[in-house]
C-alpha positions in Angstrom: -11.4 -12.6 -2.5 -12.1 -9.2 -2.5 -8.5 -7.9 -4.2 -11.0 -8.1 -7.5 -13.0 -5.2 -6.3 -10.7 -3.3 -5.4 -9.0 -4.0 -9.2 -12.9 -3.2 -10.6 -13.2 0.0 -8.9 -9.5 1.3 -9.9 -10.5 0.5 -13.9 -13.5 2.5 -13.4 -11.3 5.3 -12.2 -11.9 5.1 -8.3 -9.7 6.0 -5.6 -9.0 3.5 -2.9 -8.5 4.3 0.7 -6.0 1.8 2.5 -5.3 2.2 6.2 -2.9 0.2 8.7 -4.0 -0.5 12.5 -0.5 -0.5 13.6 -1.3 -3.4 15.3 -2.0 -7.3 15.2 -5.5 -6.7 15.9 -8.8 -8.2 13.6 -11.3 -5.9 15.4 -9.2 -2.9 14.9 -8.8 -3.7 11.3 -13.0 -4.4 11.4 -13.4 -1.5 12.7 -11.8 0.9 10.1 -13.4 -1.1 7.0 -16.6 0.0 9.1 -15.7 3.6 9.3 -14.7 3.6 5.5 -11.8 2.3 4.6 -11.5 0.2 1.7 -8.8 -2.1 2.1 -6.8 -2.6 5.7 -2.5 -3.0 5.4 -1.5 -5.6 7.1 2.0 -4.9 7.7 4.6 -8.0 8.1 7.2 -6.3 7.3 7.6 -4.1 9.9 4.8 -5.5 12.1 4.2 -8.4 14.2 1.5 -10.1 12.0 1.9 -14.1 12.2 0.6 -16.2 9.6 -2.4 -17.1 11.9 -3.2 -13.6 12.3 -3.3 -12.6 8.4 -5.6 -15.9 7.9 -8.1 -14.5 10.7 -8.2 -11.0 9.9 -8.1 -11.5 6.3 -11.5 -13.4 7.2 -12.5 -10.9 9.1 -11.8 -8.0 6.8 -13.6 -9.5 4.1 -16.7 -10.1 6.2 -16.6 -6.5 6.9 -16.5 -5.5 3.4 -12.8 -4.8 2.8 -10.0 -6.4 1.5 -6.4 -7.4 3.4 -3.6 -6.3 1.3 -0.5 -8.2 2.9 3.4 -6.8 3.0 5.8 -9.6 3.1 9.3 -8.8 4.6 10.8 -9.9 1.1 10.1 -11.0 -2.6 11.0 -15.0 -1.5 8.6 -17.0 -3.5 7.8 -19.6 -1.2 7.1 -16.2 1.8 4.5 -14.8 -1.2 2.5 -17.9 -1.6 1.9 -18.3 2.6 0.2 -15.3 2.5 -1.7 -16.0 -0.4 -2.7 -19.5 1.0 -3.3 -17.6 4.7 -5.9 -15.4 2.1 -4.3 -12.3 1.7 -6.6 -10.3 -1.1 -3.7 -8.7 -2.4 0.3 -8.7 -1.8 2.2 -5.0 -1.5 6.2 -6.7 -2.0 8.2 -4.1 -1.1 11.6 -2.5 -2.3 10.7 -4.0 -6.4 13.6 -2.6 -8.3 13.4 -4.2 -11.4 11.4 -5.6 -14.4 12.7 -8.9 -13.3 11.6 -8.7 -9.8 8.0 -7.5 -10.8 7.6 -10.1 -13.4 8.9 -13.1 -10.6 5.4 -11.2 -8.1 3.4 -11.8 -10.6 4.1 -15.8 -11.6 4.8 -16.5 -7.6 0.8 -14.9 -7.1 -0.3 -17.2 -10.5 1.5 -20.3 -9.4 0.0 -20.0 -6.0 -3.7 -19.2 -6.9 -4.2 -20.9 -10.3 -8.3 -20.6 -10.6 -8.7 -17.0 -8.7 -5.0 -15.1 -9.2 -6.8 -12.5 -11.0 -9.0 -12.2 -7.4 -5.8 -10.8 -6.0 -4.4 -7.2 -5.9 -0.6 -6.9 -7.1 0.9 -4.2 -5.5 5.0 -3.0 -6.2 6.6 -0.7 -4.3 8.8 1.5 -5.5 11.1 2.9 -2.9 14.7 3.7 -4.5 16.0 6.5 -7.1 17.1 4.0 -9.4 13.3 2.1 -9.2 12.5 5.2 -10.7 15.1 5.8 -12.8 14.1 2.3 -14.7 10.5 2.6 -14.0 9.4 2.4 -17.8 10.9 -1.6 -18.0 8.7 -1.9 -14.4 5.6 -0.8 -16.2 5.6 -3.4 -19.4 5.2 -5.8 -16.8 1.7 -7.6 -17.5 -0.2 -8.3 -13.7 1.0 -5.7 -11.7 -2.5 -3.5 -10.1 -0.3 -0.7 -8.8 2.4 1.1 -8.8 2.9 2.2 -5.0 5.8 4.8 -4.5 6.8 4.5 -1.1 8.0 8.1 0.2 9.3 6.7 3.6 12.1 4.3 2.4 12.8 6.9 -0.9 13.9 9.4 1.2 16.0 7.5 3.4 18.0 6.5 0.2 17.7 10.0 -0.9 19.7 10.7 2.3 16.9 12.5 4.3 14.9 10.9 7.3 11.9 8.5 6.7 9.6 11.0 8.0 9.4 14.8 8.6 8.3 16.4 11.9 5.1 15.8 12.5 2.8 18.3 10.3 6.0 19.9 7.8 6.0 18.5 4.7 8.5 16.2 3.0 11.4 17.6 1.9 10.8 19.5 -1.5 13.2 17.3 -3.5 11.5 14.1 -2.5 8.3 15.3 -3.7 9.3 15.7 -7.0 10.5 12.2 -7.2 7.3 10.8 -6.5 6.0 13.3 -8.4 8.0 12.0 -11.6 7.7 8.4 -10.6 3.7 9.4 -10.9 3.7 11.0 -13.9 5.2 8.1 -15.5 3.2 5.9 -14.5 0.0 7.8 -15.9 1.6 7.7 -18.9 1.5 4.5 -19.1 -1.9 4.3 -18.2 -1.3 2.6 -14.8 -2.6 2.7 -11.2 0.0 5.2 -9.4 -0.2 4.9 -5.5 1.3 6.4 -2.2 1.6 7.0 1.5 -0.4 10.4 2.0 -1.5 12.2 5.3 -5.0 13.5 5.5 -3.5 17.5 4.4 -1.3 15.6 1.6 -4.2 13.4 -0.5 -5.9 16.4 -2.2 -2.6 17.5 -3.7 -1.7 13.2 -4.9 -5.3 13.2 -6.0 -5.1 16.3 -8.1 -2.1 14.9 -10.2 -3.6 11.1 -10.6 -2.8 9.0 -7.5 -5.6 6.4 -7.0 -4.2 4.4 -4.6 -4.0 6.0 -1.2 -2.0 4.5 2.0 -3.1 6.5 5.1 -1.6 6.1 8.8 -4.0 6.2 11.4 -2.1 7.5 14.2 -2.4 10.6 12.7 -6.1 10.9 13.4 -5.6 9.6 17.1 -3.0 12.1 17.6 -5.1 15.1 16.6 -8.0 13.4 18.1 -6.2 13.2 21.4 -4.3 16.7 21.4 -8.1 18.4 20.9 -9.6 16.7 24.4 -6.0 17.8 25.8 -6.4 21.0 24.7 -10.1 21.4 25.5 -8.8 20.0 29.4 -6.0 22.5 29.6 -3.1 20.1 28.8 
């Protein structure tokens, strides 16, 4: 499993590079490990990954070099240790609030994979003020890899939508809340991690982010707009 590479290279002080194809799609996901990502999202929360499909491209990922770091739709034990058996390298549980919640990732990843757990990437996201808030409990927790603020689902409980217009920054206020929720996690001496755009990863990278989540519809959007330009569109 290659989750303990990816674990290897954030001791040494690395920055990972994680990209989502948006889509059910094993050659798609090939295809990005190829042109440089590190790890691919495969996205079952809000995607329409089967089981089948996270077993195949995992396979496939790995072949390609990368790793397949799996979001379940919720923290059920018995949903965690599927995707493990499917052969996810690593699990990204969203919406983990609590010490308590972190602490039941890590023994559902352990009780599934009892001779490789530590081949597998733990990933919590933190996505809510009060996550935050309590972060320092969160961070005592032995087994967790990252740290992974979630800017999308903290701004909608900060009252502000998910995402800004396309290009404008997010909202000043939310950006200080990662910014926090990072700062505190350094202090710890743990992996931070976040959703950044192309324009945004300098600025993460500058203040210790390791751990980068980057859409690609963003490069096929400016891709796209530069022929239309170039035909007069």
């Amino acid at each position: 499993m290659n989750g303990a590479k990816l674990r290897e290279r954030l001791a040494k002080g690395e920055a990972i590079t994680m990209l989502t194809p948006h889509h059910a799609s094993s050659g798609l996901a090939v295809r990005l490990v190829e042109l440089g990502a590190d790890a691919i999202f495969v996205d079952c929360e809000h995607g329409t990954w089967s089981f089948e499909d996270v077993r195949v491209t995992a396979q496939a990922i790995r072949g390609a070099g990368g790793a397949a770091i799996v979001r379940p739709h919720a923290h059920e034990r018995p949903l965690l240790i599927r995707y493990l058996n499917a052969g996810a390298d690593g699990l990204m549980v969203p919406m983990v609030d609590t010490a308590e919640q972190a602490r039941a990732i890590v023994d559902a990843v352990r009780y599934a994979c009892p001779a490789d757990h530590e081949k597998r990437l733990v990933i919590a996201m933190i996505e809510t003020p009060k996550a935050i808030d309590d972060l320092e409990a969160m961070l005592a927790v032995e087994g967790v890899d990252v740290f992974f603020i979630g800017p999308g689902d903290l701004s909608q409980n900060m009252g502000y939508p998910p995402a800004p217009p396309f290009g404008q920054p997010r909202p000043q206020a939310v950006t200080e809340r990662v910014e926090l929720a990072v700062r505190k996690i350094r202090a710890a001496g743990k992996v931070a991690g976040t959703l950044v755009t192309s324009d945004e990863l300098p600025f993460w990278l500058e203040r210790g982010v390791k751990y980068f989540y980057v859409h690609s519809d963003p490069f096929l959007r400016v891709g796209l707009a530069g022929i239309g330009k170039m035909l007069g569109r």
